[in-house]
C-alpha positions in Angstrom: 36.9 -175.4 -7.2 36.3 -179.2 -7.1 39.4 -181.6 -7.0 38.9 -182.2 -10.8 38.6 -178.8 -12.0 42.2 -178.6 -10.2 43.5 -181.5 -11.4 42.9 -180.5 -14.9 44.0 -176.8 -14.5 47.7 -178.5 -12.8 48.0 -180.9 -16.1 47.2 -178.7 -18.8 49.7 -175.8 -17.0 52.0 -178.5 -16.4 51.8 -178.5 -20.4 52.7 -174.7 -20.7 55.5 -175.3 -18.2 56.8 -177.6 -20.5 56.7 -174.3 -23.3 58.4 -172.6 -20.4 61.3 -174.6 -20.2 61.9 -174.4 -23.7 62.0 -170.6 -23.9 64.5 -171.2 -21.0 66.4 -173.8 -23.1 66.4 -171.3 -26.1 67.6 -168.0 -24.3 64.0 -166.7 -23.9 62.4 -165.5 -20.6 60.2 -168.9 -19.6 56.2 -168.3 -20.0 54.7 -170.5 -21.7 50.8 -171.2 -22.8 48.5 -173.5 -24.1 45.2 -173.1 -25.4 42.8 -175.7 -25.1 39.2 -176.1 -26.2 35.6 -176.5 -24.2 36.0 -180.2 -24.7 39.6 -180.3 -23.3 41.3 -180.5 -27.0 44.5 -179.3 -27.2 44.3 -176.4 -29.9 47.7 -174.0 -29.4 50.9 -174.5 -27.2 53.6 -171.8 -27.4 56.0 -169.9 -25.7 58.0 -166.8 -25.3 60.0 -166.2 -28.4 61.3 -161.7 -28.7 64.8 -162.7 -28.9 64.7 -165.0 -32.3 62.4 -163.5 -33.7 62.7 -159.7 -33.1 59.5 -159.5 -32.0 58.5 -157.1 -29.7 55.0 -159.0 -29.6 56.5 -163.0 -29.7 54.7 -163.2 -26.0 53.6 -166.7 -24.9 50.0 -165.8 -24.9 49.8 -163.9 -28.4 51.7 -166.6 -30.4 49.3 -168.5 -28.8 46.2 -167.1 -29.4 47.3 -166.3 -33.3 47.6 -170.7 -33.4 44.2 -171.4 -31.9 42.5 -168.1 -33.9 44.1 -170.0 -37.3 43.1 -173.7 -36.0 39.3 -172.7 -34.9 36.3 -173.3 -36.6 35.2 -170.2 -35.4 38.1 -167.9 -36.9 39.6 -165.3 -34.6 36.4 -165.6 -32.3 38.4 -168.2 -29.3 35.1 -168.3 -27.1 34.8 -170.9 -25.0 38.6 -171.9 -24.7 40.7 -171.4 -22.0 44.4 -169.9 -21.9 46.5 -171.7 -19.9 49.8 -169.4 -19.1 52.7 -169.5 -16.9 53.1 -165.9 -15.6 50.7 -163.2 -15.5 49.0 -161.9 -19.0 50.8 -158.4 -19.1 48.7 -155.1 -20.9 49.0 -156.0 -24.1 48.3 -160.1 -23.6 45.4 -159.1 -21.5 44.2 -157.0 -25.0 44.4 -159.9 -27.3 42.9 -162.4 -25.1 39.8 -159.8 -24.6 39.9 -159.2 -28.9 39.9 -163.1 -29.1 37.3 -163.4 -26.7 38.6 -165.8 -24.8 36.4 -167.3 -21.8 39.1 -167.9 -19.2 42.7 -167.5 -18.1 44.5 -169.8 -15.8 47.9 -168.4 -15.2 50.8 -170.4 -12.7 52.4 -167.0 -10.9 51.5 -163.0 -11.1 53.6 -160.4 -12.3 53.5 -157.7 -9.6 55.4 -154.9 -12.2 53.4 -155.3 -15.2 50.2 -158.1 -14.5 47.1 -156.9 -16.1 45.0 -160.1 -15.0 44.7 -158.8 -11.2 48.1 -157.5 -10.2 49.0 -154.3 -11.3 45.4 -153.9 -14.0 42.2 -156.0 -13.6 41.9 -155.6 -18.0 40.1 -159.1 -17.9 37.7 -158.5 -15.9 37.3 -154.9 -16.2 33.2 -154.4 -16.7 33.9 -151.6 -19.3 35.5 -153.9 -21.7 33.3 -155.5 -24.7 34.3 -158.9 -23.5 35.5 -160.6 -19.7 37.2 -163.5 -19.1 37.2 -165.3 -15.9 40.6 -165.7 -14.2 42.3 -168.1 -11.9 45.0 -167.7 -10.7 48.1 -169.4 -8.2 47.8 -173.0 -10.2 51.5 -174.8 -10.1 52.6 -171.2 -9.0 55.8 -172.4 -6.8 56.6 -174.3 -10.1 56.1 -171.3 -12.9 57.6 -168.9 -9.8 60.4 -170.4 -9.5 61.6 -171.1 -13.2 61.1 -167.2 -13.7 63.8 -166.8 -10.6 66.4 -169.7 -11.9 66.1 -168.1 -15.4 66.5 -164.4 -14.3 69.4 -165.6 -12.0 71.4 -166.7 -14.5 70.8 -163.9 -16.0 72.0 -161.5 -13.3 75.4 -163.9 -12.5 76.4 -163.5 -16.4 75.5 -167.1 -17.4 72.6 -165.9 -19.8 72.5 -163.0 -22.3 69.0 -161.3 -23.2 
């Protein structure tokens, strides 16, 4: 990957870390995501939001992908875009962003227990799949890694109810 390519991947997650942090702020686990177009047009940002809204399915990456799929020109097809995401899409993510036929994923840190973008499932790039998206992965990890740990230590000492 050239230096540019990286820069850009480390600003626009530096943009879902900013989503992170405010699912932290408001009681939700911190992932974050932003969607953003071929021609580097910001098109969805969201975050993590089961606990207010009782929602099972509030992840990051699908609140996300329902913003961009009503915002395109295209409809629900997102091809194309890129998902940028804080922690690693998990099974049901990793379906919408195939569905929406997203082109890539760039997610921050992986989720050993339940990552279907390389961890635990390959679902992205699984060549059985209608659709593949290519995946990178490790981008401001230390940074998305270690919001996860403050927000799940809290957690664990009492200082946060989930």
């Amino acid at each position: 990957m050239d230096e540019k390519s990286k820069d850009r991947d480390e600003y626009y997650m530096g943009l879902a870390l900013i989503e992170a942090r405010r699912a932290f702020s408001e009681g939700e686990i911190p992932v974050g995501a932003v969607v953003i177009d071929g021609a580097g047009g910001i098109i969805a940002a969201a975050r993590n939001e089961k606990e207010r809204l009782h929602d099972p399915t509030a992840h990051a990456e699908l609140t996300a992908i329902r913003m961009a799929a009503a915002r395109s020109a295209e409809g629900w097809r997102l091809s194309g875009m890129t998902l940028y995401v804080t922690k690693e899409p998990c099974v049901m993510c990793a379906g919408g962003i195939v569905n929406a036929r997203i082109s890539r994923v760039v997610y921050g840190c992986a989720d050993v227990k339940g990552g279907a973008a390389g961890s635990l499932f390959t679902l992205l790039t699984d060549e059985r799949l209608n659709h593949r998206a290519e995946v990178t992965t490790g981008v401001r990890e230390e940074d998305c890694a270690g919001l996860l740990r403050e927000f799940f230590a809290e957690l664990r000492r009492g200082c946060r109810a989930v």
